[in-house]
ChimeraX commands (.cxc) that place a marker at each C-alpha (Angstrom):
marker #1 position 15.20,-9.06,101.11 radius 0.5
marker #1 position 14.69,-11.14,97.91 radius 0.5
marker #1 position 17.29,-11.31,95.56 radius 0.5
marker #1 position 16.15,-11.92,91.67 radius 0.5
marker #1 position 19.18,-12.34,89.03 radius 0.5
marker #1 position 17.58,-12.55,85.36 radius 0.5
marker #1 position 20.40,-14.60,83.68 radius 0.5
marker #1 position 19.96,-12.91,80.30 radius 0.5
marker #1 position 21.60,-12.37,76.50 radius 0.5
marker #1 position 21.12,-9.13,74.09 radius 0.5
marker #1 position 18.28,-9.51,72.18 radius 0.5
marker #1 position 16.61,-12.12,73.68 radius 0.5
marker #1 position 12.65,-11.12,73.88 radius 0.5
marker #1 position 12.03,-14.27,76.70 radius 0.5
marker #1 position 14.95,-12.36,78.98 radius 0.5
marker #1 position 13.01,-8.78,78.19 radius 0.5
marker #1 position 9.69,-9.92,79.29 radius 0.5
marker #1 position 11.44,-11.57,82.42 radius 0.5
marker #1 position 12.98,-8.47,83.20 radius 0.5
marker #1 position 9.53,-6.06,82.67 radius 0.5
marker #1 position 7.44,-8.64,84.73 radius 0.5
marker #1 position 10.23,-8.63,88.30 radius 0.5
marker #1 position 10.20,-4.85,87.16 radius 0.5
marker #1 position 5.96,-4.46,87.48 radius 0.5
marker #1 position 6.37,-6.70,90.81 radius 0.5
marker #1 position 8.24,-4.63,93.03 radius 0.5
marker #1 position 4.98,-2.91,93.78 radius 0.5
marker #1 position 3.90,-5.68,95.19 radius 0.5
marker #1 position 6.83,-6.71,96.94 radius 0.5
marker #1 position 9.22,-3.81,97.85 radius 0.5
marker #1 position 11.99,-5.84,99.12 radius 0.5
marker #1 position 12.51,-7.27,95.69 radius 0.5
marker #1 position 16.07,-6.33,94.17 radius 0.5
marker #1 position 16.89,-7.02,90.29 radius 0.5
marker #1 position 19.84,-7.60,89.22 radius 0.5
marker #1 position 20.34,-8.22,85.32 radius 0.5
marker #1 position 23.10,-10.61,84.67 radius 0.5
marker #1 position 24.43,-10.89,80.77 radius 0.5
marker #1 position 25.54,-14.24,80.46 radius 0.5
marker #1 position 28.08,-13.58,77.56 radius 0.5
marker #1 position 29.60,-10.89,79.96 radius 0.5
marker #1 position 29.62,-13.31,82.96 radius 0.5
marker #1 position 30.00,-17.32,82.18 radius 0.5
marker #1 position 31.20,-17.50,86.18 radius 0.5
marker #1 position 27.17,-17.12,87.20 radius 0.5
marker #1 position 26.25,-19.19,84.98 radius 0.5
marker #1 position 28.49,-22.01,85.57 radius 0.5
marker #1 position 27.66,-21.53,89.25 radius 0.5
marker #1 position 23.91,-22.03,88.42 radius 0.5
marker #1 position 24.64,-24.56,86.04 radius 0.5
marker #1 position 22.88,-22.74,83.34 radius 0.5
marker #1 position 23.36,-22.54,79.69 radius 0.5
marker #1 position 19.95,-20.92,78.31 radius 0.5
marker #1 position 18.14,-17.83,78.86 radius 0.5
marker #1 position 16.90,-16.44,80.56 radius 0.5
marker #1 position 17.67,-17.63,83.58 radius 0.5
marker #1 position 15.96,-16.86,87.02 radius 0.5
marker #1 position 17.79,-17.13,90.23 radius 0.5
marker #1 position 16.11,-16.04,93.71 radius 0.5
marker #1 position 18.05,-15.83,96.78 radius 0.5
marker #1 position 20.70,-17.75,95.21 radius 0.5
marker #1 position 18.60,-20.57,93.63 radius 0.5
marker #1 position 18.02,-21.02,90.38 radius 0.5
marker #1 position 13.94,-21.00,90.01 radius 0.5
marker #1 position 13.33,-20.67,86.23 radius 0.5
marker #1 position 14.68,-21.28,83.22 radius 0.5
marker #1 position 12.96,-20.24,79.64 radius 0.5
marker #1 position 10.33,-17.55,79.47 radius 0.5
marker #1 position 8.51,-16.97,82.59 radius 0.5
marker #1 position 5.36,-14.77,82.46 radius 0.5
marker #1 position 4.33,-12.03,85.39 radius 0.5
marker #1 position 1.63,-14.74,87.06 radius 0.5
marker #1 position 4.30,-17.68,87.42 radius 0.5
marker #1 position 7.03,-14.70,89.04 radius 0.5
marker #1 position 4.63,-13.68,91.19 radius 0.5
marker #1 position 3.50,-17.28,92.38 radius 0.5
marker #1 position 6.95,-18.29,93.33 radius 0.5
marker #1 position 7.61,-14.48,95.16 radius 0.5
marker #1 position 4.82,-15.03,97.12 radius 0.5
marker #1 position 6.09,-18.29,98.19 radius 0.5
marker #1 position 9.77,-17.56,99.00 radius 0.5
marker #1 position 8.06,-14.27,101.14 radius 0.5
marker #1 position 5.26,-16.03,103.00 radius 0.5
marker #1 position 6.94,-16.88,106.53 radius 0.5
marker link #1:1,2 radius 0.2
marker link #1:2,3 radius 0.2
marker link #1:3,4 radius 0.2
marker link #1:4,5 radius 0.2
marker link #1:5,6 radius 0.2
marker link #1:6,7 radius 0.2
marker link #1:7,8 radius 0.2
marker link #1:8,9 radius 0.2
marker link #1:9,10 radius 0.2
marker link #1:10,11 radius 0.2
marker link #1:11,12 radius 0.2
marker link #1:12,13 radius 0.2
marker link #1:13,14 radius 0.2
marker link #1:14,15 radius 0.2
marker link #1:15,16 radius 0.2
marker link #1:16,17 radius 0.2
marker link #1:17,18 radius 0.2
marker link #1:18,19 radius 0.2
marker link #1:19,20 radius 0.2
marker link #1:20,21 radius 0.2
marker link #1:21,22 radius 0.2
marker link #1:22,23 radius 0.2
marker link #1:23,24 radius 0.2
marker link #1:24,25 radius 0.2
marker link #1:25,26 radius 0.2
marker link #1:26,27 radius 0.2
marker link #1:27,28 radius 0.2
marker link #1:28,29 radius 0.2
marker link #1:29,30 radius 0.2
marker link #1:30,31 radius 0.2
marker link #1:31,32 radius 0.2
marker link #1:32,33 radius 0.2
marker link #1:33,34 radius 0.2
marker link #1:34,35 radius 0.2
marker link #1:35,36 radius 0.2
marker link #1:36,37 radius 0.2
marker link #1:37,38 radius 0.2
marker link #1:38,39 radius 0.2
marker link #1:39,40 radius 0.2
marker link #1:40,41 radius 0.2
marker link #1:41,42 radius 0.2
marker link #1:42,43 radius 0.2
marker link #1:43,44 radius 0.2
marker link #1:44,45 radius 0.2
marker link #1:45,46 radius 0.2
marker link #1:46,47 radius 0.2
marker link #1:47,48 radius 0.2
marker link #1:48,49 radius 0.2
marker link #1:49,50 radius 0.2
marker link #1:50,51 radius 0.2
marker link #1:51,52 radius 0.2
marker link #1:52,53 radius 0.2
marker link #1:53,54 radius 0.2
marker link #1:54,55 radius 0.2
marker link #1:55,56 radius 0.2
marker link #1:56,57 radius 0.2
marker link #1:57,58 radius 0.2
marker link #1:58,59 radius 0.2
marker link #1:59,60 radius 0.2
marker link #1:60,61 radius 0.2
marker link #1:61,62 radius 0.2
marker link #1:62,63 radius 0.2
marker link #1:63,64 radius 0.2
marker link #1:64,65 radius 0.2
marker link #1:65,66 radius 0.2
marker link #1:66,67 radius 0.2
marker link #1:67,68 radius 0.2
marker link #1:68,69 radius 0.2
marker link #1:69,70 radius 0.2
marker link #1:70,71 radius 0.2
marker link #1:71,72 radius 0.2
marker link #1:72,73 radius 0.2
marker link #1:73,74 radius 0.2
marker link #1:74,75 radius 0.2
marker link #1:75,76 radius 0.2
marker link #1:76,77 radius 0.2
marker link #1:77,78 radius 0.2
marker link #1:78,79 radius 0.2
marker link #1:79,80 radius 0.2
marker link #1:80,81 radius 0.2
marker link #1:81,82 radius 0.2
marker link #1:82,83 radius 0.2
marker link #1:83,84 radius 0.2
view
């Protein structure tokens, strides 16, 4: 199981694409679970993660990303934490 948090505030277009690229990708890996995490609703995560921008992209408990990440770059680092 991989475990993707998208750190994320309203109407912030970086956090939206974020969210639609993980979305497309769980095609391609279907033990990928989303979880969208508003940061004004929950300072706790991202105090744990030590984060303070958006969007933010945790995996498995790590943060990975910070800023705008784009569908290739996702992918890239999914295919990394899967490969054995």
């Amino acid at each position: 199981m991989i475990e993707l948090k998208i750190l994320s505030t309203p109407d912030c277009p970086p956090c939206d694409v974020a969210m639609r690229a993980a979305q497309k990708l769980q095609g391609e890996f279907p033990d990928l679970s989303i979880e969208k995490v508003d940061m004004l609703e929950h300072p706790e995560v991202c105090e744990q993660h030590r984060i303070y921008s958006a969007p933010g992209i945790v995996i498995n408990g790590k943060l990975e990303f910070v800023g705008a990440v784009n569908e290739r770059r996702l992918r890239e680092k999914l295919r990394q934490i899967s490969s054995p």
